[in-house]
N, C-alpha and C positions, 0 to 999 in steps of 0.2 A: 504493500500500500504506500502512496506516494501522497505526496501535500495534495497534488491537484485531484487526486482518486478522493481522499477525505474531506476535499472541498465538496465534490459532487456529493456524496455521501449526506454530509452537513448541508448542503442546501436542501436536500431533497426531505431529510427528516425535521427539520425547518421550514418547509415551504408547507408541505401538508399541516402541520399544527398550524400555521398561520390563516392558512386556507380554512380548515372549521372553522375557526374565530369569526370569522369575516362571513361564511357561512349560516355560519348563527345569528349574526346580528342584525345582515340585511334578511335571512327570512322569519324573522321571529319564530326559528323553531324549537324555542327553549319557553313559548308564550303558553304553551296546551301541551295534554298528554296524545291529540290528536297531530300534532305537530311536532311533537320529541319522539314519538315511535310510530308514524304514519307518514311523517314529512306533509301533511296535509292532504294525502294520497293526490299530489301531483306534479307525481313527476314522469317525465315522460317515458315512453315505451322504451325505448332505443337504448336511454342511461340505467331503466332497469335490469334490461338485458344483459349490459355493460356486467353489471353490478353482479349479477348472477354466474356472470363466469369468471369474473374477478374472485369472489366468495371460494367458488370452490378450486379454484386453484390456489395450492399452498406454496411453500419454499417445495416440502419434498417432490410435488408432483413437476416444479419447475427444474429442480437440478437432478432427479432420480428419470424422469419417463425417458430425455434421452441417453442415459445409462443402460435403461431396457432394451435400445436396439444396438446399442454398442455390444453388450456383453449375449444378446439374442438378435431380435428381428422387430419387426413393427406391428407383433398380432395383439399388442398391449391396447393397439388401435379399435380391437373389435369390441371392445367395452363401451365403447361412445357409438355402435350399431344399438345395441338396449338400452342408452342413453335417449337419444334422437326418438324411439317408438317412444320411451316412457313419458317422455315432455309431451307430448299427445295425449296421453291419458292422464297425467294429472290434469292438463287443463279443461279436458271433458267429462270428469270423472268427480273431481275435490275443488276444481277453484268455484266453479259455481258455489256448493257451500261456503267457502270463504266472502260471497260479495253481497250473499241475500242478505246479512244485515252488518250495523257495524261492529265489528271486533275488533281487538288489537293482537289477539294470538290465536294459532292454530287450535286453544287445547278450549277455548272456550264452546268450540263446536261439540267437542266431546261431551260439559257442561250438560247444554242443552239437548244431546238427544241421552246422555245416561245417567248423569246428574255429576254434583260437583266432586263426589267424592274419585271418580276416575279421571275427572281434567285434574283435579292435583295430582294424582296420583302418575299421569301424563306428563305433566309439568316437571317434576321432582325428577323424573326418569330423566328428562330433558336435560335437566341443567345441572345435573352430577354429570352424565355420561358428556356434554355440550364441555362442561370446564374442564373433563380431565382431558380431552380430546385435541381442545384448544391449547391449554397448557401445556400437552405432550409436542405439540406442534411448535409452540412459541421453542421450545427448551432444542426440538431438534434444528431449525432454524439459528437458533443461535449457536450450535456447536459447528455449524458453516459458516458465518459469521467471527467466531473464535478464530479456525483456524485461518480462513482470509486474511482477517482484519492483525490478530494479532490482539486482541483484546481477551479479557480472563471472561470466561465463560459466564458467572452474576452480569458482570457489569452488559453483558452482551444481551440478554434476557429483561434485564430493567430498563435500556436504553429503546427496545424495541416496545417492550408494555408499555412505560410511561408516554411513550411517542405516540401509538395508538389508542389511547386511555383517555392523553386528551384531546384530541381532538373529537372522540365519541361522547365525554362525557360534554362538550360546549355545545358542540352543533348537532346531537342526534342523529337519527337516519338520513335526514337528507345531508348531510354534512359527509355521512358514512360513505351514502349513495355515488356521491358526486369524488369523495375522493378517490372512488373503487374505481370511476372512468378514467382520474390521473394516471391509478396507480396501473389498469393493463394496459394505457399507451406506453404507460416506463419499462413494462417487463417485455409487452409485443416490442417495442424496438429494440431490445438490451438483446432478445432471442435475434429478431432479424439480422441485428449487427453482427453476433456472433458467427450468425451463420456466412456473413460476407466474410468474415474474416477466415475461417474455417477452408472454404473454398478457396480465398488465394494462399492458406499456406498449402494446400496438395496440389501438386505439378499435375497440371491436366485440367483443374478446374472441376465444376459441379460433372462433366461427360466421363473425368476419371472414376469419382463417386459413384454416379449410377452407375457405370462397366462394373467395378470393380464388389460392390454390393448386390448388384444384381445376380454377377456370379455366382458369389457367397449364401445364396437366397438370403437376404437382409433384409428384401423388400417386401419378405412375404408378409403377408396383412392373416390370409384365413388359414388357420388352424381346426378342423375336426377333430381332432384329439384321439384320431386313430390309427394316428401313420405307426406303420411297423406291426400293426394288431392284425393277426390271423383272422378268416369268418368264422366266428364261435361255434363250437361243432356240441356244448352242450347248455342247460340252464347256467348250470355255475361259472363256468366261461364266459358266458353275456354279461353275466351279472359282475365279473370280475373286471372285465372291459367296459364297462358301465361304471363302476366305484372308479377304477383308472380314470373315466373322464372326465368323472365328478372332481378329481384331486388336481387336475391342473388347471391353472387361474385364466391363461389367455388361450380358452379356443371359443369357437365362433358360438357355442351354444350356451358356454359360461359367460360370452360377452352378450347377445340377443336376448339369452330368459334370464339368465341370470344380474346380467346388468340392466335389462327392464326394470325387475321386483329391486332392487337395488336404489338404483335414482327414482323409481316411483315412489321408496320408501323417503330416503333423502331427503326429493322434492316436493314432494306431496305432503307428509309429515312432521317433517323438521322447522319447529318455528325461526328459527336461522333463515332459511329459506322462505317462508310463508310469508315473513315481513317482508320483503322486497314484493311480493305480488300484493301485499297493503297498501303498495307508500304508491301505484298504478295507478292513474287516472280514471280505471274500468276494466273490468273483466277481461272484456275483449285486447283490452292494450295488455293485460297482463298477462294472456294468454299468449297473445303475438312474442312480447320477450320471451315467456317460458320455452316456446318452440324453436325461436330462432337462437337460444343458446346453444342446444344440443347442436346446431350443425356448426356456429362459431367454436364450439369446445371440437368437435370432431378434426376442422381444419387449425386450432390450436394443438392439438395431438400429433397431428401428421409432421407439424412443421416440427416439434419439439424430436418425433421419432428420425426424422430425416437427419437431423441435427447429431443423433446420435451415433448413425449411419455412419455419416461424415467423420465422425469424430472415431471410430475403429479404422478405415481408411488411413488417418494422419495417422493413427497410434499403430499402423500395420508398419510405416516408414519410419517412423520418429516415436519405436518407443518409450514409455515414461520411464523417468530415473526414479520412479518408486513403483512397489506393488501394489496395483490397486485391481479390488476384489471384487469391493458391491457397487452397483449401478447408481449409488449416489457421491462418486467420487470422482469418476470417468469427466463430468462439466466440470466440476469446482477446480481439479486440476489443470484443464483448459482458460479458465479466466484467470487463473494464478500465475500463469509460464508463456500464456501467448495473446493475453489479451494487454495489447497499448493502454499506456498510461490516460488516466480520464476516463478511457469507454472500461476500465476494470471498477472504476468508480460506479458509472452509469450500471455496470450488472449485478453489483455488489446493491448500490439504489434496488435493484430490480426483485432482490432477493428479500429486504426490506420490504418489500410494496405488496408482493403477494404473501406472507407473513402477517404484515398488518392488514390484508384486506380479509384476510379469515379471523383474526382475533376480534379487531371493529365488529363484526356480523355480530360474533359470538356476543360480544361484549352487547351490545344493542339489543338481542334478542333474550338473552339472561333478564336483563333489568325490565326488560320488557313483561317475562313472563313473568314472574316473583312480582310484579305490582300490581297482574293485568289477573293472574289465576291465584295467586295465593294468599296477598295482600287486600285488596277490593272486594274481593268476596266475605272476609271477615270485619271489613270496617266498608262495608254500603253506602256509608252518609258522608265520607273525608270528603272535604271539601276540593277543588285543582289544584289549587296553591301548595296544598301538604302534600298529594300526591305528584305533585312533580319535584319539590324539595327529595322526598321519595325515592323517586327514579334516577335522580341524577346521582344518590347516593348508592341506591343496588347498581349505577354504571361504574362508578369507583370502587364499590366491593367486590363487583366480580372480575375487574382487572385486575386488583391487590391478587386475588384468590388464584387467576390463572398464572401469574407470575411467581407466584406461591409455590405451584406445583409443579412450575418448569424448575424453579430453584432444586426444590426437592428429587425429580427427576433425576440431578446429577449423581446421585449414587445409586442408579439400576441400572441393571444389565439392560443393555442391547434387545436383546429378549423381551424382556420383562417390559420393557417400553413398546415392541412392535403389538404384543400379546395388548395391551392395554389401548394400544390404537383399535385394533381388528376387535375388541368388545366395545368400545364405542360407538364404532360402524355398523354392527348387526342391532341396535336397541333402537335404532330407527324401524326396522323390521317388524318388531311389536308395535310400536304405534301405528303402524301403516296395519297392520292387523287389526286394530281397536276402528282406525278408520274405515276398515272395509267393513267391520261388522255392522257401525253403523249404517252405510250406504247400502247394503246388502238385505239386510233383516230387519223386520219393524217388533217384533215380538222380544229378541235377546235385551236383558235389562243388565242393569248394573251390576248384581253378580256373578252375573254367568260371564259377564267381559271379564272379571276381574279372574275366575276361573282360567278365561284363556287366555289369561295376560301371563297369569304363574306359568302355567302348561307352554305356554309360548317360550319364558325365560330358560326352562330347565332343556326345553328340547337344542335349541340354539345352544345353549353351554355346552350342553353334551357333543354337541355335533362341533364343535371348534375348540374343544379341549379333548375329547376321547374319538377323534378320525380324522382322517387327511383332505379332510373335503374343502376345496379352495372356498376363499371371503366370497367371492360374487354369490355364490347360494345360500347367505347363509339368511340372506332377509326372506328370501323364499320358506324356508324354514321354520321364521320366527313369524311373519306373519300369515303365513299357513296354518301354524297350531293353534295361532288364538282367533284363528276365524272357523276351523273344526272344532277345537274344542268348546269354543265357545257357545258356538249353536248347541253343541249336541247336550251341552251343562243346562242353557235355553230347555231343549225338550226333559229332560230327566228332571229339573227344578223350575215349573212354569213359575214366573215372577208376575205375569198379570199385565198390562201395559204401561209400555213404556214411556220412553220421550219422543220424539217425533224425529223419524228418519233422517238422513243427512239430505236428500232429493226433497225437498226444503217444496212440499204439498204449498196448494193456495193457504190450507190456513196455517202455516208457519211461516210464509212468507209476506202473510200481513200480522 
């Protein structure tokens, strides 16, 4: 790192805290709790969108996905084929209930068709598995940052939290929103750049890359997960080439069904996510971003896999002077050893920006839900004023709390940190379960969701702690069992009627 690298650096973590402030003041959106966690729902289609795939891409998915075709091929790509269908179906499926009336979080829906005891109990799930997830991400973000910068590993975690912390705690969602469109023009050009650079250090240019990946099948994208497997000549044989193709993460059926039920859970369920189709002008607009991210995340993947392509090509002629193993080391060594003085800044920024644009979400959606399901439902009559004092203080708490756990973090194993990412990501799985029960069934009440919300939890555990079965099914799993079990808990213990479906009839929608 060089003066002018941590100039960029410092402007850039400087600019966006400035940018909230400024944010906040020209749109009063610290005046209402309509306005700290809705942005006034108007903002436009296009910066939602933005905002949506800024969200979900982190540091790891920016410096690991092209690791994946360096050290493999591009089938990492076929996960955003069950992306793309699934943004389809949440917006045909769950956003209408999100628009028939006003809410501030996903879990109030839950509220109203099975009462309050399972949107808390929705909530709590949320933002235990929401903060360690965030945390775990803030803390591996920072140990790429360490070793770049050259900075102790705390101070690299607080610089990051506090950065993002305030700017969500001034300016709210739209503050979030709007700096999520800064922060993917910094990461899109800091990749683009990359890749310019990439291509003039291999002789031959981008036509050597393709020759020479092509060859190598680099380029290959689909995977059936059955190459080398005889036709099964009996039950146990099918069924053992079947668990085999359940166990591998990138092939086409783990990306299409499995990463469907996955980002349906994600995006459909995750009040993370949910808020951004709030802060939409309308359904319809918010429907249009939801769709159009899946194919922007798709052609973000491609570029990031190519990238990576490229990057085993150079490392074929100019290998590294160290050993390097996992697919999140293959970039970070490239912007350290061959990236120019300044643009090492600008990707270093870049690392920053999607970092903070997943902890912002979190941090926003947290204060969000703790005031919106847990707090307001026991004090009905606080007046705006106390609850936004409120909120502004659950956005400070749950930054303190995620930096907390990145801190903590530094004495797990490797292990023990990816194991606490991957239970994270399937607990989406049960709420997207709880939501299909509602959508699905008018008769299941409250304890039979609750039934198959356990049954949900234990089956998923089992299936990700006692077998090889890759993350992409594992939401299939979780919210599969609490939409079987829960019916069938429905028939064996009839509860009588319920709340009113999620397909929100004439009279729930007046």
């Amino acid at each position: 790192m060089q003066p002018l690298d941590f100039g960029v650096l410092v402007l850039y973590i400087v600019g966006c805290t400035v940018l909230g402030a400024r944010i906040a003041a020209s749109s009063g959106a610290t005046k209402g709790l309509k306005g700290y966690f809705l942005g006034e729902s108007d903002i436009p289609a296009w910066a939602v969108m933005i905002s949506i795939v800024a969200t979900e891409t982190s540091a790891v998915t920016f410096l690991s996905v092209p690791g994946n075709a360096t050290r493999g091929d591009m089938t990492f790509l076929q996960l955003a084929f069950g992306y793309i269908v699934s943004r389809f179906a949440v917006t045909y499926l769950l956003l209408p209930a999100y628009f028939k009336k006003q809410i501030y979080t996903a879990y109030q829906v839950l509220e109203l068709r099975f009462g309050g005891a399972t949107q808390k109990a929705a909530a709590v799930l949320f933002l235990v598995t929401r903060t360690l997830a965030s945390g775990l991400r803030l803390f591996l973000a920072a140990i790429v940052l360490q070793k770049i910068t050259g900075w102790n590993l705390p101070f690299s975690i607080v610089v990051i939290g506090l950065s993002t912390l305030a700017y969500t705690y001034f300016g709210g969602i739209k503050a979030v929103v709007w700096i999520d469109v800064l922060q993917f023009a910094v990461y899109l050009v800091a990749a683009l750049v990359a890749m310019g650079i990439l291509i003039g250090e291999v002789p031959g240019g981008w036509s050597e890359i393709w020759s020479r990946g092509s060859a190598a099948h680099k380029f290959r994208v689909i995977n059936f997960g059955f190459d080398g497997v005889a036709w099964p000549q009996s039950l146990d044989q099918a069924a053992r080439a079947f668990y085999g193709m359940l166990c591998q993460t990138y092939t086409f059926w783990a990306g299409l069904i499995g990463g469907l039920v996955l980002d349906t859970a994600t995006h459909g369920a995750d009040q993370m996510m949910v808020q951004r189709y709030l802060t939409a002008r309308s359904e319809k607009s918010a429907g249009r971003a939801l769709i159009a991210s899946g194919f922007v995340i798709l052609v973000q993947f491609a570029l990031f896999l190519a990238l990576g392509v490229g990057l085993w090509v150079l490392y074929q002629d100019q290998p590294p002077s160290e050993k390097l193993t996992r697919p999140d080391q293959f970039f970070p060594y490239f912007i350290v050893h061959y990236m120019p003085m300044g643009v090492r800044g600008l990707v270093i920024a870049a690392v920053f920006s999607v970092t903070m644009s997943t902890v912002s979400g979190a941090l926003s959606a947290s204060a969000s839900s703790t005031v919106n399901d847990l707090y307001r439902p026991l004090f009905p009559k606080t007046d705006e004023k106390h609850l936004m004092a409120i909120s502004k203080g659950m956005t400070a708490f749950w930054g303190f709390v995620q930096m907390g756990v990145a801190l903590a973090a530094e004495g797990l194993s490797g292990s023990v940190v990816d194991n606490a990412l991957s239970v994270a990501s399937f607990v989406t799985g049960l709420l997207l379960g709880l939501f299909l029960l509602g959508l699905w069934t008018k008769d299941v009440g409250q304890r039979s969701a609750f039934v198959g919300l356990i049954a949900g939890t234990a089956a998923v555990t089992a299936v990700k702690f006692l077998t090889g079965v890759a993350y992409p099914w594992y939401a299939i799993v979780g919210s599969g069992t609490v939409v079987v079990v829960g019916w069938l808990a429905s028939r064996a213990m009839p509860e009588g009627s319920s709340g009113p479906d999620l397909r929100y009839d004439e009279a729930r929608s007046g």
